[in-house]
N, C-alpha and C positions, 0 to 999 in steps of 0.2 A: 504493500500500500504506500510505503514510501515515496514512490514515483510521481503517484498519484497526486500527491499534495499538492504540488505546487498548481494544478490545475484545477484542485477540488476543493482548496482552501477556502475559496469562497461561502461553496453547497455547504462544507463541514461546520467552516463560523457562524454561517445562517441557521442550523441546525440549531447548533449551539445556543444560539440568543434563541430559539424559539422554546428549546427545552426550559431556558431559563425563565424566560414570562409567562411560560405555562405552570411554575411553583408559585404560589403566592406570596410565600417567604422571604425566595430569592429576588423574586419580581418586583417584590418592594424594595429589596434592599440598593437593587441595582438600579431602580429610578432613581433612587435617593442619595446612593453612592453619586453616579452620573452627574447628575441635574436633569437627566433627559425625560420629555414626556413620552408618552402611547404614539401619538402625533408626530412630534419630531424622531420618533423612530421610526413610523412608516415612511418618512421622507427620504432616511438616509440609509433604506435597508444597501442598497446595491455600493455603500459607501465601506470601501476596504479599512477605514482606519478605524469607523462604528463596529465591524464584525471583529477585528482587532483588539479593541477596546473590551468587547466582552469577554474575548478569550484570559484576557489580562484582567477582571471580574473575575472569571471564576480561577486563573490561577492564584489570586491572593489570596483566597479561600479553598486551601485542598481536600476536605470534605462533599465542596460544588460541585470542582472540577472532577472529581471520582463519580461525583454523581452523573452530571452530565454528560461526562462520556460513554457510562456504562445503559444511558436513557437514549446516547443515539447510535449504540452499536458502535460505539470507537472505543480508544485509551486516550486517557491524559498525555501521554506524550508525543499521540498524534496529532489532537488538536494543537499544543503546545507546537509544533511543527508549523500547521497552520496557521497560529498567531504569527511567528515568527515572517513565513511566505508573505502574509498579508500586510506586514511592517514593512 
């Protein structure tokens, strides 16, 4: 899957933010972390440095990032990959 990344970086960070506004815990925390609304995130889904942004959310909490990768079929150190591509 490796290879993969740097192409799917996107699909995987977009995953990513969706797993995450779909908890309501983390949903909260991450608007509030952010600053960002509902709104201003549907503006700036296709924005490489917003789905970056998340990946760096849930890596500062590695509880998240465990969770969320294992809610969309990945590891933490694939998305962590993806963060990375999408910097």
């Amino acid at each position: 899957m490796t290879s993969a990344i740097p192409n799917g970086a996107e699909a995987l960070a977009l995953a990513a933010l969706a797993a995450t506004l779909t908890d309501a815990r983390r949903a909260e925390r991450f608007l509030s972390l952010t600053g960002l609304s509902p709104d201003g995130i549907r503006v700036r889904l296709a924005d490489r440095s917003l789905l970056a942004a998340c990946v760096g959310f849930l890596e500062g909490h590695e509880p998240d990032l465990i969770a969320v990768a294992e809610d969309i079929g990945s590891t933490p150190e694939t998305l962590l990959r993806a963060k990375a591509a999408l910097e």
